[in-house]
C-alpha positions as CSV (number, residue, x, y, z in Angstrom):
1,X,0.0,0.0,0.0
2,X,0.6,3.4,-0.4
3,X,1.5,5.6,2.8
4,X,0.4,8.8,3.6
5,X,1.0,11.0,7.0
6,X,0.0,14.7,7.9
7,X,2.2,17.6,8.0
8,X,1.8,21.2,8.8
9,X,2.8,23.5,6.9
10,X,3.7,27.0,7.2
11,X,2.6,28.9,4.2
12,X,5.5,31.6,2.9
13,X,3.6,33.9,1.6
14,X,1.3,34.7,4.8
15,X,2.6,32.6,7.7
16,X,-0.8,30.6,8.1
17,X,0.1,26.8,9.4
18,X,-2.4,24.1,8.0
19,X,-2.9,20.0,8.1
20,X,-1.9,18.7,4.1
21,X,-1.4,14.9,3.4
22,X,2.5,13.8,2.4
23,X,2.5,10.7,0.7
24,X,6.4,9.2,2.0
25,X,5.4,6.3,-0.3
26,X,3.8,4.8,-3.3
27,X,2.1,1.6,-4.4
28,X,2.1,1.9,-8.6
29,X,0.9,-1.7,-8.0
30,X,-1.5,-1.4,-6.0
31,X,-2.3,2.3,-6.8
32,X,-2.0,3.1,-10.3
33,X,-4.1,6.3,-9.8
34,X,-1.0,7.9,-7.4
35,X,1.6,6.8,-9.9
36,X,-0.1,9.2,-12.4
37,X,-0.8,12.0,-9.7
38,X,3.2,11.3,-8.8
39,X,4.4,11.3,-12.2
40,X,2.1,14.9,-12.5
41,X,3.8,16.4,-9.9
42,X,-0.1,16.7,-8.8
43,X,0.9,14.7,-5.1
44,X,3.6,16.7,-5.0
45,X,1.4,20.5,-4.7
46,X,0.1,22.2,-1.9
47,X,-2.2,25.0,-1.9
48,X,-2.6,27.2,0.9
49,X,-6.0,27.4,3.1
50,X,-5.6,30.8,3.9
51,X,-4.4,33.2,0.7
52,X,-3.8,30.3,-2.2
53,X,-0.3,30.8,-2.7
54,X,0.9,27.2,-4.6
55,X,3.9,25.8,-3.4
56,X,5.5,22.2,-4.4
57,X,6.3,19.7,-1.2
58,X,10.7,18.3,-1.5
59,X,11.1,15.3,0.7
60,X,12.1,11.4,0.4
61,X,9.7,9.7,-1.0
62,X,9.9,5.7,-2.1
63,X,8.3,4.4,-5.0
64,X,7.5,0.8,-5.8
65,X,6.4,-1.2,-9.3
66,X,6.2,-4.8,-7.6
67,X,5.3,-5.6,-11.2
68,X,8.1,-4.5,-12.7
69,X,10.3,-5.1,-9.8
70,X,11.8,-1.5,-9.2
71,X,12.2,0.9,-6.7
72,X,13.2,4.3,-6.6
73,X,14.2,6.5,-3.9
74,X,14.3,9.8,-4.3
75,X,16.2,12.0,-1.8
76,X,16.7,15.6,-2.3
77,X,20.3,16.5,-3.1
78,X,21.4,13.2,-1.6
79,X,25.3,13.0,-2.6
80,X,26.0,8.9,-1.5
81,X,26.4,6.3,-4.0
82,X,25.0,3.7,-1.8
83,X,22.6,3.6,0.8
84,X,21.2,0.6,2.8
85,X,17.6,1.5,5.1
86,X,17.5,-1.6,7.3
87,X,14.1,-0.7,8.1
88,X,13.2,-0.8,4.2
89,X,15.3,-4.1,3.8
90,X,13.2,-5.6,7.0
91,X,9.9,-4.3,5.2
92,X,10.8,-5.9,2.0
93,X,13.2,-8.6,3.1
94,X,11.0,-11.4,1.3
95,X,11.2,-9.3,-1.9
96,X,14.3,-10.7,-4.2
97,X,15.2,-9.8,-8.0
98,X,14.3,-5.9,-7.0
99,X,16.2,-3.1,-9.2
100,X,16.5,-0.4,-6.3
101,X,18.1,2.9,-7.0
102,X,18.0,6.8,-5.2
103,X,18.1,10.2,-7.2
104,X,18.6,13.2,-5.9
105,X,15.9,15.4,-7.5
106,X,12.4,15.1,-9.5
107,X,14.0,15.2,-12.5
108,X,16.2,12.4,-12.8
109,X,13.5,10.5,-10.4
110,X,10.9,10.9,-13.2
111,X,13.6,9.4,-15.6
112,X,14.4,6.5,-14.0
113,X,10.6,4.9,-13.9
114,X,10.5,5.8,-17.9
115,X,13.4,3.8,-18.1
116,X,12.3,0.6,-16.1
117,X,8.8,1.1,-17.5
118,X,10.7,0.9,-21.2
119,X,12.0,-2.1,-19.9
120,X,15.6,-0.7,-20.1
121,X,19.0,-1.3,-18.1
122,X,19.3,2.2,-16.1
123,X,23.3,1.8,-16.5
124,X,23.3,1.5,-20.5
125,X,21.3,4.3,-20.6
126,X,23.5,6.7,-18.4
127,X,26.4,5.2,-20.5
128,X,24.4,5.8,-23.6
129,X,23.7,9.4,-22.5
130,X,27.0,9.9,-21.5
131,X,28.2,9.4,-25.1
132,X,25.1,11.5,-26.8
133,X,25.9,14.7,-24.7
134,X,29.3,14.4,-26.3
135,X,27.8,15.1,-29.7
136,X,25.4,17.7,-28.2
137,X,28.4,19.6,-27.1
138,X,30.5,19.4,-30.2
139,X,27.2,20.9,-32.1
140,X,26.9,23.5,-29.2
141,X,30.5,24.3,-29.2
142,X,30.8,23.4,-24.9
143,X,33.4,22.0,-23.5
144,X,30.7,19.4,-22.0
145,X,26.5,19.0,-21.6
146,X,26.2,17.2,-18.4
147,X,22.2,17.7,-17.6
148,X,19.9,15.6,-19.8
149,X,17.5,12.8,-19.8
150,X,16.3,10.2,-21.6
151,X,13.0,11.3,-23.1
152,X,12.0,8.9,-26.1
153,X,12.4,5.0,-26.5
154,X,11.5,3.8,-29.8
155,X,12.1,0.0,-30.7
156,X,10.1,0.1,-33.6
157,X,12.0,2.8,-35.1
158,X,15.2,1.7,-33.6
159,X,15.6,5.0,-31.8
160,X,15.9,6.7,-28.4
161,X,16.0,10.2,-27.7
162,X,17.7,12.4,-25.0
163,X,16.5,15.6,-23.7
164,X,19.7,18.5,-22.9
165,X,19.6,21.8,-21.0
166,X,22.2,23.3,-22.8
167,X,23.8,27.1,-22.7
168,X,23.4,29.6,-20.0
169,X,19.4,29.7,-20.8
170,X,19.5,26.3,-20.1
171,X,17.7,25.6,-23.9
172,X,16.1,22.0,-24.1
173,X,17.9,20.1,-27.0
174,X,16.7,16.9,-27.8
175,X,18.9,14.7,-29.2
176,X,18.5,11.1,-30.6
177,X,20.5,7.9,-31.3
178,X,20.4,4.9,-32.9
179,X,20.0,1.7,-30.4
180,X,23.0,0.8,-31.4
181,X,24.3,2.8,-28.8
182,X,22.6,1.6,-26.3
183,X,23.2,-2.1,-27.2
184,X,26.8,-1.1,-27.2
185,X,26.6,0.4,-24.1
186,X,25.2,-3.0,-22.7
187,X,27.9,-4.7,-23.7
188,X,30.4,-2.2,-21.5
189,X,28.0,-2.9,-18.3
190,X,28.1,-7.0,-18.9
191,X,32.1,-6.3,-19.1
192,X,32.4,-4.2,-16.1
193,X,29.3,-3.2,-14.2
194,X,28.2,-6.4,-13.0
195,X,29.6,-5.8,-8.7
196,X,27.9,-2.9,-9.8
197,X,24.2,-5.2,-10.2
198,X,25.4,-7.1,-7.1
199,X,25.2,-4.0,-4.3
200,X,22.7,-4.4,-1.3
201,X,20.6,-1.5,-0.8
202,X,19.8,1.9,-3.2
203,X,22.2,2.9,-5.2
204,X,23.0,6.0,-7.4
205,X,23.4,5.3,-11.4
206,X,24.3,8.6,-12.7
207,X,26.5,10.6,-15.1
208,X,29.5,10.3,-12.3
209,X,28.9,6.7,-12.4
210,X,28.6,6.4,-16.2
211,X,32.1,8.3,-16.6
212,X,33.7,6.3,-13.7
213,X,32.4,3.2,-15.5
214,X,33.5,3.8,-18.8
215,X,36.9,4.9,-17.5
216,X,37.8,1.2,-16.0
217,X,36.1,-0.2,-19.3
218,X,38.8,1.8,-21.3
219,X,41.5,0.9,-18.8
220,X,40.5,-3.1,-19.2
221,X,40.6,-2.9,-22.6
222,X,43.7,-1.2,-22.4
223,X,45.7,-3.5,-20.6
């Protein structure tokens, strides 16, 4: 099930404190309807009681596809790679064969169920990404592009598509690649990702990852 607890909030705009619902967890299982208010951002928004100022609600919140055997923890601004809850693990201890992962903001929390949704390896596609913002760059004339997401999956047409911030104005530049790429980028992760697979707990597959990765793949093949 989906859990929910009340919080008060203290409205910014005039000060008045109120009751709102915070959901630190959701069901997509078992409560398809929050997965879509989630994915929204709808769960997310408060309104206040008093003079209707909007604000948006930044906390840890867990989410679980027991179909598709993934869970996402997202953590604002969390900086560890790994992180083991023992009171999750005890919670789900008979659950085995789960993909868990944390991100530290909406964003990249938003891209992460796309990609197990897709039916996609999370670590191809940050290694996939990796090597499309290097083309994005080289068209944008920066030294690097290192905010983007994966925004299109296209079997069919044999395509996937990124989505850059690029420039000062932070411009969205969407990008897309062949699935070559990304079946490429599989291979790399059967070479040298797999202790990767094997870690306990929530871990963080990102573009720091992705580089660090593909560094000891280059040094392997190297030697």
């Amino acid at each position: 099930m989906s859990n929910v607890i009340s919080k008060e909030v203290a409205c910014p705009n005039c000060n008045e404190i109120f009751s709102v619902h915070v959901y630190t967890s959701i069901n997509a299982t078992n409560d398809p309807q929050f997965r879509e208010d989630l994915l929204s951002e709808k769960l997310l928004k408060w309104k206040c009681e008093n003079c209707s100022y909007e604000g948006r609600f930044t906390y840890p919140l867990l989410y679980n596809d027991m179909k598709r055997r993934f869970m996402v923890y997202l953590i604002p601004q969390i900086e560890r790679f790994q992180l083991e809850d023992r009171s999750l693990e005890d919670e789900y201890r008979n659950l085995k064969g789960i993909t868990k992962r944390i991100t530290p903001d909406f964003n990249s929390f938003k891209e992460k169920v796309f990609i197990f949704e897709s039916g996609l390896d999370d670590m191809a596609v940050e290694l996939s990404k990796l090597a499309v913002s290097e083309t994005v760059a080289k068209k944008h004339n920066l030294p690097k592009v290192e905010e983007g997401y994966l925004s299109m999956y296209n079997r069919e047409t044999n395509t996937m598509g990124f989505t850059f911030f690029v420039g000062e104005s932070h411009e969205p530049y969407v990008q897309s690649a062949r699935l070559e790429v990304y079946a490429r980028s599989v291979q790399i992760v059967n070479a040298v990702g797999q202790n990767d697979k094997k870690l306990s707990g929530f871990i963080k597959i990102d573009r720091e990852w992705a580089e660090n990765t593909l560094f000891r793949y280059k040094r392997e093949e190297n030697k």
